[in-house]
KEFIKOL-515229 format. One record per residue (C-alpha): chain; x, y, z. Coordinates in pm, 1 decimal. Layout:
N
chaine = A, x = X, y = Y, z = Z
...
END
This chain:
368
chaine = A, x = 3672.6, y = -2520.7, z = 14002.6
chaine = A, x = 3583.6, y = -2774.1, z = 14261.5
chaine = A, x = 3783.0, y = -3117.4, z = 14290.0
chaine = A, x = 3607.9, y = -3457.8, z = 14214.2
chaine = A, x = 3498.2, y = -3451.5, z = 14568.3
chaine = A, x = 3319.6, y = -3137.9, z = 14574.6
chaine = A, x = 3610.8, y = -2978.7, z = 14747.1
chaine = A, x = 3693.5, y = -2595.5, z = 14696.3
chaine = A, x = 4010.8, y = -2569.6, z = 14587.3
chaine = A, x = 4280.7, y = -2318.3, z = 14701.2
chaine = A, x = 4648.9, y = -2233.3, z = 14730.2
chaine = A, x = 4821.7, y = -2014.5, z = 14959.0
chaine = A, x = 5115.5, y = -1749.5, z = 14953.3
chaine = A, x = 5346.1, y = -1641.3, z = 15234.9
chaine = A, x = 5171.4, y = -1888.3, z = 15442.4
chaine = A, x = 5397.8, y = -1818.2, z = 15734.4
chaine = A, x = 5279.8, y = -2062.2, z = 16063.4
chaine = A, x = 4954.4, y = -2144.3, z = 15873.5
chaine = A, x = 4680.4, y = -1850.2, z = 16012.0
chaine = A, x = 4500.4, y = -1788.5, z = 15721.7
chaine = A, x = 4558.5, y = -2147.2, z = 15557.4
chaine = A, x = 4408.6, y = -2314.4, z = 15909.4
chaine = A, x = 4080.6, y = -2066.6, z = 15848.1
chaine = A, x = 4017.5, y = -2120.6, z = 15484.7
chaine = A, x = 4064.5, y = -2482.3, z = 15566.6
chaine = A, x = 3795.7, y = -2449.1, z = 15823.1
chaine = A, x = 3575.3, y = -2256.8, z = 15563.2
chaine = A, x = 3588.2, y = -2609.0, z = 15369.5
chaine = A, x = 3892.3, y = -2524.5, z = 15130.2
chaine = A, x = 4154.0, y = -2786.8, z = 15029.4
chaine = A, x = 4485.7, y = -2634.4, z = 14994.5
chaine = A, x = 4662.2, y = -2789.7, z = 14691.3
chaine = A, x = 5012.6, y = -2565.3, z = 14765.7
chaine = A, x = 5144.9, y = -2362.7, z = 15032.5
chaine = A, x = 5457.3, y = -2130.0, z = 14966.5
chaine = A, x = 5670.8, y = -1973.0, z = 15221.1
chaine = A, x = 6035.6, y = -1896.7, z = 15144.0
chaine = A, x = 6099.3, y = -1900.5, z = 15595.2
chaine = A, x = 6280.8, y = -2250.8, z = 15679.1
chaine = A, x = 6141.7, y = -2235.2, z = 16060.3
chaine = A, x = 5773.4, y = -2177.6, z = 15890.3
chaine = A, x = 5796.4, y = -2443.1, z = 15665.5
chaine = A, x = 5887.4, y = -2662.7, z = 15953.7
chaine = A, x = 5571.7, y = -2606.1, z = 16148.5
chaine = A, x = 5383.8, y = -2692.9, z = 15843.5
chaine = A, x = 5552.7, y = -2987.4, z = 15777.1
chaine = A, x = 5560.0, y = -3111.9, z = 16142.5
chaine = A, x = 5190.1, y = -3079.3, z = 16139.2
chaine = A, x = 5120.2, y = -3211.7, z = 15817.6
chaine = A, x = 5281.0, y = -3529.6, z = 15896.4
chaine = A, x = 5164.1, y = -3579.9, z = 16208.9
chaine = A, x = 4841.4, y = -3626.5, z = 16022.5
chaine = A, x = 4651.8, y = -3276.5, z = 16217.0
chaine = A, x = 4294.2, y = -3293.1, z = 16005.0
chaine = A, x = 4327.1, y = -2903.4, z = 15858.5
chaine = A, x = 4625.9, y = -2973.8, z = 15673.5
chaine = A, x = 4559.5, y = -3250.6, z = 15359.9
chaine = A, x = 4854.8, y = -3456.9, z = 15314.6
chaine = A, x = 4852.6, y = -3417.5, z = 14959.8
chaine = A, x = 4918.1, y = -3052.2, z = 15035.6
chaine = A, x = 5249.1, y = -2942.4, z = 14863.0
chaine = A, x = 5482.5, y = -2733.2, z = 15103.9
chaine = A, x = 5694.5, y = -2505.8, z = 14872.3
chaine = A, x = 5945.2, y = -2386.0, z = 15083.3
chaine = A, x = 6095.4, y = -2102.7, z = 14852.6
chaine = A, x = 6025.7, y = -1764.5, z = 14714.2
chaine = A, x = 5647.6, y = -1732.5, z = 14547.3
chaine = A, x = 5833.4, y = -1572.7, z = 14218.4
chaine = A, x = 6020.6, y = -1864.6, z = 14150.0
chaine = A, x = 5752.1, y = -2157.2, z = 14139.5
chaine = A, x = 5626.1, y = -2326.4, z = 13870.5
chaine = A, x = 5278.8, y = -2361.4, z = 13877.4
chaine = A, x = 5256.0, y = -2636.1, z = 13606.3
chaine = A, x = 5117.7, y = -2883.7, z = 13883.2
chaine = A, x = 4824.8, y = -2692.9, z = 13936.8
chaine = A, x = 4483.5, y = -2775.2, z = 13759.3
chaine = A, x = 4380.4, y = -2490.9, z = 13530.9
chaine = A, x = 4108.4, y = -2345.2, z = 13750.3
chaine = A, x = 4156.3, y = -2309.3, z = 14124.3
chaine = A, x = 3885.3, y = -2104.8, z = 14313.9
chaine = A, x = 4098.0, y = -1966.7, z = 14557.7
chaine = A, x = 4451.8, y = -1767.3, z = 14599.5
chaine = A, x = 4490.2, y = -1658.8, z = 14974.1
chaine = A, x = 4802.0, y = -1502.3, z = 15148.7
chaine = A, x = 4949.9, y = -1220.0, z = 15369.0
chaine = A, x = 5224.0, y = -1025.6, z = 15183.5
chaine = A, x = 5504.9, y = -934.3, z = 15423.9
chaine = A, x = 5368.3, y = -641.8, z = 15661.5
chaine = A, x = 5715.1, y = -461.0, z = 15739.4
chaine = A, x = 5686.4, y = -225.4, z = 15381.1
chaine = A, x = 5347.7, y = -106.9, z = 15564.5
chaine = A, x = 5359.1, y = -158.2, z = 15962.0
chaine = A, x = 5336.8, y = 152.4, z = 16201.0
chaine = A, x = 5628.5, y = -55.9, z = 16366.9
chaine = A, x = 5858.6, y = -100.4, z = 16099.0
chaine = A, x = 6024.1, y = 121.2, z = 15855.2
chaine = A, x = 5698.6, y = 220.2, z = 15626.8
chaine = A, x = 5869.0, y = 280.5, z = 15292.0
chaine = A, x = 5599.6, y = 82.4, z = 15086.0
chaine = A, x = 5729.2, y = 9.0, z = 14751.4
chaine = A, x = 6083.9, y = 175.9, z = 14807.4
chaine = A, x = 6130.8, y = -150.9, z = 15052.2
chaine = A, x = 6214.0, y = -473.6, z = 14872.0
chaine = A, x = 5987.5, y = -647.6, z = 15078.5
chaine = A, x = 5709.8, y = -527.6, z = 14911.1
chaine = A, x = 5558.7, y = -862.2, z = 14824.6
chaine = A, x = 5251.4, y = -675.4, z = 14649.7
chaine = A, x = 5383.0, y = -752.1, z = 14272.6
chaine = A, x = 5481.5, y = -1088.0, z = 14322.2
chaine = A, x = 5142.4, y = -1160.3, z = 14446.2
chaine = A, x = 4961.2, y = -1008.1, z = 14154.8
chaine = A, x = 5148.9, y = -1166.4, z = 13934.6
chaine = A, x = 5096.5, y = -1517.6, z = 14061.8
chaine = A, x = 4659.4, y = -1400.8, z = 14059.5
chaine = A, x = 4734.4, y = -1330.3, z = 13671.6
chaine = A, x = 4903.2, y = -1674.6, z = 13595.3
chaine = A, x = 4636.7, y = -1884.0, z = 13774.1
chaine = A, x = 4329.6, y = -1689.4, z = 13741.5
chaine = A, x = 4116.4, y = -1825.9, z = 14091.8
chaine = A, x = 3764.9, y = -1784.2, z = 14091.6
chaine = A, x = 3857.1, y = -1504.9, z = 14386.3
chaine = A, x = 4137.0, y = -1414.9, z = 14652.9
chaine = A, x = 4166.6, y = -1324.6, z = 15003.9
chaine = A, x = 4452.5, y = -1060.8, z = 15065.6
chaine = A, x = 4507.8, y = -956.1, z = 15404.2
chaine = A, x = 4765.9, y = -680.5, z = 15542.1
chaine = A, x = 4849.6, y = -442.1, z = 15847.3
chaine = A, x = 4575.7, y = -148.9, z = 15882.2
chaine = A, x = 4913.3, y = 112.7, z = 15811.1
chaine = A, x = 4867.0, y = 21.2, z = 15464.9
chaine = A, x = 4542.3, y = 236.9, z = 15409.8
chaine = A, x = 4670.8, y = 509.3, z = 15582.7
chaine = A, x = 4704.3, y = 826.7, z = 15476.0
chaine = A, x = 5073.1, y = 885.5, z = 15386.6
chaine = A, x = 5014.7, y = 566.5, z = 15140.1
chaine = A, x = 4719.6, y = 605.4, z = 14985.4
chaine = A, x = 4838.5, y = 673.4, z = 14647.5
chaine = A, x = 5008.5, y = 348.9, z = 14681.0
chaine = A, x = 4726.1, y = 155.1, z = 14827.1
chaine = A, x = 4481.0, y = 283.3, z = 14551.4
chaine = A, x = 4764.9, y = 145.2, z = 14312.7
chaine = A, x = 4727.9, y = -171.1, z = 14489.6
chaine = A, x = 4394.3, y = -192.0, z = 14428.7
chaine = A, x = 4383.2, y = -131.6, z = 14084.1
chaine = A, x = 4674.7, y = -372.2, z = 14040.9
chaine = A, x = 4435.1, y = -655.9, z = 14196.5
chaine = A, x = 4168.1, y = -563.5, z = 13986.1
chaine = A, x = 4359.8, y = -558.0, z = 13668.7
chaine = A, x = 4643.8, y = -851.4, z = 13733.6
chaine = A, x = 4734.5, y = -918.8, z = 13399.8
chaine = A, x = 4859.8, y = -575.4, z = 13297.4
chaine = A, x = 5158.7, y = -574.1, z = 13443.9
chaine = A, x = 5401.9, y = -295.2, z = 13486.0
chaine = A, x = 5618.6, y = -237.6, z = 13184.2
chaine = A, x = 6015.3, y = -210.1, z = 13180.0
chaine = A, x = 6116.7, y = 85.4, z = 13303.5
chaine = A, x = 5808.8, y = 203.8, z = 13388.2
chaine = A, x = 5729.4, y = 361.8, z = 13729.3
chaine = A, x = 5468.5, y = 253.3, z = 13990.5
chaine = A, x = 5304.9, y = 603.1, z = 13911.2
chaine = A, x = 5311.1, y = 569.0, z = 13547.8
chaine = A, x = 5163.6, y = 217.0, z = 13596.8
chaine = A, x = 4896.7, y = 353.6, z = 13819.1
chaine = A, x = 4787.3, y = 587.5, z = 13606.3
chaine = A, x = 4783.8, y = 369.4, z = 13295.7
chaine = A, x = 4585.6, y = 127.5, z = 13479.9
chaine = A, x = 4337.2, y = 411.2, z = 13586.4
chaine = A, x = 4256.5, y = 448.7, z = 13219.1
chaine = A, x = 4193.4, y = 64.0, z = 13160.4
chaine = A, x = 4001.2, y = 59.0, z = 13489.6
chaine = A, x = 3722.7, y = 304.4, z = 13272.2
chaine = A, x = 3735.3, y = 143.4, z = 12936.6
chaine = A, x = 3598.9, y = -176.8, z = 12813.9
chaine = A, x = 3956.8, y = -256.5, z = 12708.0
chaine = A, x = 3964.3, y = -663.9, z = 12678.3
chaine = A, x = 4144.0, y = -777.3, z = 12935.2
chaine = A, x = 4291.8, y = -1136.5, z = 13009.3
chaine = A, x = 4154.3, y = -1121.5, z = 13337.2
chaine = A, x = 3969.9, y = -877.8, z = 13587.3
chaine = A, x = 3875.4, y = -905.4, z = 13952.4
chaine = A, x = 3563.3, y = -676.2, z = 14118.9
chaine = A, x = 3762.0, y = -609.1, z = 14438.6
chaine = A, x = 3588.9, y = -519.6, z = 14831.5
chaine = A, x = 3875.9, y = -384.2, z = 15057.3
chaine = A, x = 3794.3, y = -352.9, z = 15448.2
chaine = A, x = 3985.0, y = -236.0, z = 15752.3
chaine = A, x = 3850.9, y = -475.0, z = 16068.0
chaine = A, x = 3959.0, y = -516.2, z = 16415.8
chaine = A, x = 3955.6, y = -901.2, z = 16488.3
chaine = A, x = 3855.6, y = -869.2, z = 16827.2
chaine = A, x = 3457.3, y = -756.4, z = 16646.6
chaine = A, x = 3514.9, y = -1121.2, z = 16516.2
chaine = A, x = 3548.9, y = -1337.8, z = 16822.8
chaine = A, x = 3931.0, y = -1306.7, z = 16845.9
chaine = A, x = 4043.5, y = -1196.9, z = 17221.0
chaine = A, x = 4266.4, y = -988.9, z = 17070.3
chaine = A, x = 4273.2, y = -585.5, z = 16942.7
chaine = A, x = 4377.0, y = -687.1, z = 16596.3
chaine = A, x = 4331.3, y = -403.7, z = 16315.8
chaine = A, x = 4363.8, y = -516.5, z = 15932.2
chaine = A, x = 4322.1, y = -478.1, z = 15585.2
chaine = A, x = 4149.8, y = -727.5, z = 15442.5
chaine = A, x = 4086.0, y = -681.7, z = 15087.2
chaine = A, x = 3878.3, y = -989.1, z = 14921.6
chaine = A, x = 3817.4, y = -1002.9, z = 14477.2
chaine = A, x = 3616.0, y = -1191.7, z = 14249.6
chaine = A, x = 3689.8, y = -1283.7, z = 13884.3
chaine = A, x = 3419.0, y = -1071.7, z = 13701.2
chaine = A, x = 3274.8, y = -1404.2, z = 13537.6
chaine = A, x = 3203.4, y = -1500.9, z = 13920.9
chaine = A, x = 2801.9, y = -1404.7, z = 13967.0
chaine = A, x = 2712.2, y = -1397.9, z = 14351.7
chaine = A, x = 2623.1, y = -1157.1, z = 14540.0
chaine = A, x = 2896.1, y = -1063.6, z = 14847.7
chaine = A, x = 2949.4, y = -843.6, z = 15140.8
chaine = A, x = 3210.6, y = -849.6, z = 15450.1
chaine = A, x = 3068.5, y = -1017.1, z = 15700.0
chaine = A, x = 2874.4, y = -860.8, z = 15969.9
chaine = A, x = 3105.1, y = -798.4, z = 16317.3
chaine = A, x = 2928.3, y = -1051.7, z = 16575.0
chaine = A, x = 3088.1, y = -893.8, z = 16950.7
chaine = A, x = 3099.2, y = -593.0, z = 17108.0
chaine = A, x = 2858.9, y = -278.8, z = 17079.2
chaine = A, x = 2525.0, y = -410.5, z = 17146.9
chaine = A, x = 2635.7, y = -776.9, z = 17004.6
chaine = A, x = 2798.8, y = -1085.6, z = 17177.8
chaine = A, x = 3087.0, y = -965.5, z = 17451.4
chaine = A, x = 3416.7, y = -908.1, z = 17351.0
chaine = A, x = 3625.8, y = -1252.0, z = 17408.5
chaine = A, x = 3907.9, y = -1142.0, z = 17730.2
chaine = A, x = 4241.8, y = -1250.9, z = 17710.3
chaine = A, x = 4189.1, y = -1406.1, z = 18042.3
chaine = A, x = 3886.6, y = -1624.1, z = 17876.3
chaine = A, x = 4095.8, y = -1756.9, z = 17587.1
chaine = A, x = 4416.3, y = -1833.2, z = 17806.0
chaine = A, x = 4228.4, y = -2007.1, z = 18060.0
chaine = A, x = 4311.6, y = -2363.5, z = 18114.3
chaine = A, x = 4569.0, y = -2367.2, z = 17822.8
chaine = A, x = 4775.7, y = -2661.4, z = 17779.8
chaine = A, x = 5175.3, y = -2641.8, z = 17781.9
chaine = A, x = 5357.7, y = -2671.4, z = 17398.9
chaine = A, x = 5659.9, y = -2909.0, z = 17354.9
chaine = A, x = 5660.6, y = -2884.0, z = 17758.5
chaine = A, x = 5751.5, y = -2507.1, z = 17775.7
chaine = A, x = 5728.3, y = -2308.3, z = 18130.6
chaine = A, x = 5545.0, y = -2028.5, z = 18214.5
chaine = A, x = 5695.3, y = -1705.5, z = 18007.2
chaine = A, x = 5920.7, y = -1537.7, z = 18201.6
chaine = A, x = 5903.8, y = -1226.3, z = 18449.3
chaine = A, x = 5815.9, y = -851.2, z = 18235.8
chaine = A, x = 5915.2, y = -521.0, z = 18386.5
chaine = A, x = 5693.1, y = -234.8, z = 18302.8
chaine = A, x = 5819.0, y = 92.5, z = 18187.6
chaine = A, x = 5593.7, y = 345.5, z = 17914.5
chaine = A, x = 5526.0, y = 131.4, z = 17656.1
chaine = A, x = 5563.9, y = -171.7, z = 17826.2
chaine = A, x = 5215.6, y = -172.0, z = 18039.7
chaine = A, x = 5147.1, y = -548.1, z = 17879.6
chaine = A, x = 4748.9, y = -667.0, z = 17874.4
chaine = A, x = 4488.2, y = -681.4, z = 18132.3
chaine = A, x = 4305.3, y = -1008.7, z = 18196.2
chaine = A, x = 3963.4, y = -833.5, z = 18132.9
chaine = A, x = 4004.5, y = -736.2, z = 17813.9
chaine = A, x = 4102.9, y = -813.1, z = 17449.3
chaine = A, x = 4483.4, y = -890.4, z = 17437.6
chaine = A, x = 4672.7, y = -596.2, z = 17268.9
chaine = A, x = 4805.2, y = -676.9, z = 16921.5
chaine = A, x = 5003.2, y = -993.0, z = 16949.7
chaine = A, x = 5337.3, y = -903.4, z = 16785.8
chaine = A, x = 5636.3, y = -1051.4, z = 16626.9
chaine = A, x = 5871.0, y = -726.0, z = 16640.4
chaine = A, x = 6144.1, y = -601.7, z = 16416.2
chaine = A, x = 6398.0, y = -711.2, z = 16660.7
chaine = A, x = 6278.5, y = -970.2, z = 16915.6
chaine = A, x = 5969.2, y = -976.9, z = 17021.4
chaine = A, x = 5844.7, y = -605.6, z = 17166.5
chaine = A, x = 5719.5, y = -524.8, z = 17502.0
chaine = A, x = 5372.6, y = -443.6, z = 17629.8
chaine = A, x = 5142.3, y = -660.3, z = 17364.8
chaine = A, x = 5278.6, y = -1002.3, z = 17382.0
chaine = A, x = 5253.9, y = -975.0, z = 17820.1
chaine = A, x = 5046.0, y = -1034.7, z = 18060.2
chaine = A, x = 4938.0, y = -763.4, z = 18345.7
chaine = A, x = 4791.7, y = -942.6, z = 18624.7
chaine = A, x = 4539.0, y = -747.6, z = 18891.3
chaine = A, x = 4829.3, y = -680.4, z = 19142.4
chaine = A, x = 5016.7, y = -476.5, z = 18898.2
chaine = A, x = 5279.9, y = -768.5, z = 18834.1
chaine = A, x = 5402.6, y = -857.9, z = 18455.5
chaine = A, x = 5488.3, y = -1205.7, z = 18264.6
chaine = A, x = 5610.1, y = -1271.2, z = 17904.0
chaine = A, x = 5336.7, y = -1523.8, z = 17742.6
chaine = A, x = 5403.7, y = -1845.0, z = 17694.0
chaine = A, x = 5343.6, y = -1920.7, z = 17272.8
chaine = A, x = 5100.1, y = -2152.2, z = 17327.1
chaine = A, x = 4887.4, y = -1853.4, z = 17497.6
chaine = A, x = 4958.0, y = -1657.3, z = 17276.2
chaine = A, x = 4852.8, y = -1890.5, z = 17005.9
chaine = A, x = 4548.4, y = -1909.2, z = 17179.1
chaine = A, x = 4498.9, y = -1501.6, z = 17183.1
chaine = A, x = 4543.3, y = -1570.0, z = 16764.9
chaine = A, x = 4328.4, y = -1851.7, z = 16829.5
chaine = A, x = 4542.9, y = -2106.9, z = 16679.1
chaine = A, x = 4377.8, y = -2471.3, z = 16736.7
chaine = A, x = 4556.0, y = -2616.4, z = 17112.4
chaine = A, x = 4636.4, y = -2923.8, z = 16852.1
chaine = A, x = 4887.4, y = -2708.3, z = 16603.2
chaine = A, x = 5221.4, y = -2736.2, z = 16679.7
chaine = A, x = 5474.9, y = -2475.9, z = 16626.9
chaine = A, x = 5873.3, y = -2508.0, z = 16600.4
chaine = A, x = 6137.9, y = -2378.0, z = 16717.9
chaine = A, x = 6209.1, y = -2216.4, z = 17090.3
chaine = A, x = 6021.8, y = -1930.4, z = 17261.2
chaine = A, x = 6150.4, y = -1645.2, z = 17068.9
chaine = A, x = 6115.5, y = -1826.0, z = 16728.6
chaine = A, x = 5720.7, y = -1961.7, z = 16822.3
chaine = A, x = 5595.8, y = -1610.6, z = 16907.3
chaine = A, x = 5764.8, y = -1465.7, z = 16575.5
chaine = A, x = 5529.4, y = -1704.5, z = 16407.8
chaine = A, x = 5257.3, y = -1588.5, z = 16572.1
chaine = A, x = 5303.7, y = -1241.2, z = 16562.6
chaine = A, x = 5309.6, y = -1281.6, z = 16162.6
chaine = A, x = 5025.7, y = -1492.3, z = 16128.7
chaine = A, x = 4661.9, y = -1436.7, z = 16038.5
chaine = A, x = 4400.7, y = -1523.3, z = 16350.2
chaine = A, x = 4224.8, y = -1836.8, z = 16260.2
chaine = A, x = 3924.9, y = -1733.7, z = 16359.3
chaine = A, x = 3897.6, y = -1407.3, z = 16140.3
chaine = A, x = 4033.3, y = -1589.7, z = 15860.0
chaine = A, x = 3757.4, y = -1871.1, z = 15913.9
chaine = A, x = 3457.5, y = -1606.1, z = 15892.0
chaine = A, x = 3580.3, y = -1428.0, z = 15583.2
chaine = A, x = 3677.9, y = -1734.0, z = 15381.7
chaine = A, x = 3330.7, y = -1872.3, z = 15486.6
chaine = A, x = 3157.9, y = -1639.2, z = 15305.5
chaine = A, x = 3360.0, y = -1636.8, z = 14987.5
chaine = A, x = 3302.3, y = -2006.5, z = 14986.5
chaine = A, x = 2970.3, y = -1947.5, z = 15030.9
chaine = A, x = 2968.8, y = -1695.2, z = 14728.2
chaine = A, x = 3175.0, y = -1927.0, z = 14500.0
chaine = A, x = 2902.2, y = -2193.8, z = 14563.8
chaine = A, x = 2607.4, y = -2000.2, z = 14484.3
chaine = A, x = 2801.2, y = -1936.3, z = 14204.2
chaine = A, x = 2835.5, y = -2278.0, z = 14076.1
chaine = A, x = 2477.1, y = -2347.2, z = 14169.5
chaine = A, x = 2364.5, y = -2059.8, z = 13932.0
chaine = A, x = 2609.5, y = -2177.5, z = 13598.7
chaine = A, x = 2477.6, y = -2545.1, z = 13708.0
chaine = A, x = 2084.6, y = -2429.2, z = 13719.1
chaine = A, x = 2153.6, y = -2212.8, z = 13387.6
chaine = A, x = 2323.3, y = -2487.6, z = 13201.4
chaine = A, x = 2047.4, y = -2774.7, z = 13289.1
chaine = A, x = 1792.1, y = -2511.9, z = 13179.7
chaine = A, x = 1984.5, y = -2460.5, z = 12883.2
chaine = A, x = 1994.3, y = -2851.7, z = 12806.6
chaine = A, x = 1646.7, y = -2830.8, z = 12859.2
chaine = A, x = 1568.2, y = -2586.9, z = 12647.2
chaine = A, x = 1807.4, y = -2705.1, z = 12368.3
chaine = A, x = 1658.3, y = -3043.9, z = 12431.2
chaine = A, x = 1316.5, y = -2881.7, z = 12316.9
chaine = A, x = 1460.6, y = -2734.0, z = 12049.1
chaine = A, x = 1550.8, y = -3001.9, z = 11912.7
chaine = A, x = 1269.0, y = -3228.6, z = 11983.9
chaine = A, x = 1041.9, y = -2947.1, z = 11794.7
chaine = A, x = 1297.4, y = -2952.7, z = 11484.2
chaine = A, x = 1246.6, y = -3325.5, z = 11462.2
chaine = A, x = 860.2, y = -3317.8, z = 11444.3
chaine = A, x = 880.1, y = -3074.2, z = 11119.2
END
């Protein structure tokens, strides 16, 4: 539940640069852990952290290691929020796409860690190559993995045999340690405020004791709404980082084209080796092409001008092109936080009129 101060609680998983932990943070969540097993990551959340930058508490433990080996003993029994990005490559159009064959498949470890500490609800966001369809027997697994955390899958038994095990709980009224009513949605960020052409997963739960009523959040550009946000908009006027020059000179070939100025930056990406061609350059009116610099590109993720990032050119845009955009990950965990305080205001209202009503219980009881 809440801290002393009225804070909303939360820890995050694979927290990579700090996307999605910047954007809950925003939405009025205090982070109590961060884990991330990359040393360069874990740098950029330390540097930031101790420079004192406002979305990062200080108190904030940085657990640079891998999520299956921490001890959550630290933790106060009832956080309301687990947020985090399992590793993409298992699932990305641009990687190898063998789901749970590939080791990186961070899915497990992440419902196990929802099982131990039980939040209030979760944020879970993933490439859009996840739900499609040559893994949808393996998403729907997913799924019913999130909603049923604490049944874990047995020794020796396969993810289908899991699956379908956990189909049967999933229609009973089996007791159950804990369960989660889960919302999955594929968005483009860029329908968000996000100059950027940024398809996702995002698939949001809440503990079935949680009563609030919830819904993804309504898209507020494009079609009829607010204009889409240009890369040349977001780029304009952007600071240098740590002193770095202009990115440097991009050839175009097919597949290389890089983005227009007047539009939503392709997908900012951090590649499987290096960083790709095309979405992470620039292609200026006259038909010429430049590399962006990391600070633009932070901007395109719209990453705060304030955040620092480590390492050189090659390193920064590798965090980038894993993380979460801010922005997206500021509307959705605003409206979970709003959910999770409605809920508290309903138990609160229900347990003062209970008071009062055991109050007059009582009172009659003592006039017999």
């Amino acid at each position: 539940m809440m801290d002393a101060n009225g804070n909303l609680t939360a820890v995050e998983l694979f927290a990579g640069a700090g996307g999605l932990l910047l954007g809950t943070s925003l939405a009025g969540f205090k982070h109590l852990a961060a884990v991330e097993w990359e040393h360069n990551c874990c740098n950029t959340l330390r540097l930031n952290q101790e420079k004192g930058y406002p979305l990062i508490n200080d108190d904030m433990r940085i657990i640079e290691g891998d999520v299956r080996d921490v001890d959550w003993s630290f933790l106060p029994d009832d956080i309301d929020l687990l947020a985090g990005g399992p590793p993409c490559q298992p699932f990305s159009l641009g990687g190898l796409a063998r789901a749970e064959a590939d080791k990186r498949d961070m899915f497990p470890a992440y419902t196990a860690v929802l099982a131990q500490l039980k939040p209030r609800a979760f944020i879970c966001e993933n490439v859009k190559g996840l739900a499609r369809e040559s893994f949808h027997q393996y998403y729907e697994y997913i799924l019913l993995r999130l909603q049923h955390p604490s049944l874990s899958k047995r020794e020796g038994e396969t993810w289908e045999q899991h699956a379908i095990r956990l189909s049967r709980i999933h229609t009973s009224a089996d007791h159950e340690a804990v369960r989660y009513e889960v919302i999955p949605t594929v968005v483009d960020a860029a329908d968000y405020g996000v100059p950027q052409h940024r398809h996702r997963v995002v698939i949001v739960g809440f503990r079935s004791d949680v009563e609030a009523s919830w819904a993804f959040p309504q898209r507020t550009h494009g079609r009829g709404l607010l204009p889409l946000v240009t890369l040349g908009e977001s780029i304009e006027n952007v600071p240098a980082l740590n002193n770095e020059s202009r990115g440097g000179e991009a050839r175009s070939y097919p597949g290389h084209t890089g983005s227009p100025l007047d539009k939503p930056s392709k997908t900012i990406k951090a590649g499987v080796h290096g960083v790709p061609g095309g979405e992470n350059t620039i292609r200026f009116d006259d038909g010429s092409l430049r590399y962006m610099t990391v600070r633009e590109a932070a901007r395109v993720q719209t990453f705060p001008d304030g955040y620092e990032l480590t390492g050189a050119w090659s390193e920064g845009m590798r965090q980038i092109g894993n993380a979460v955009p801010v922005e997206l990950a500021r509307v959705v965990a605003s409206s979970v936080a709003c959910a999770l305080r409605e809920d508290t205001a309903r138990k609160h209202i229900n347990d003062a009129l209970m008071s009062e009503l055991c109050g007059e219980v009582k009172h009659e009881a003592a006039l017999v």
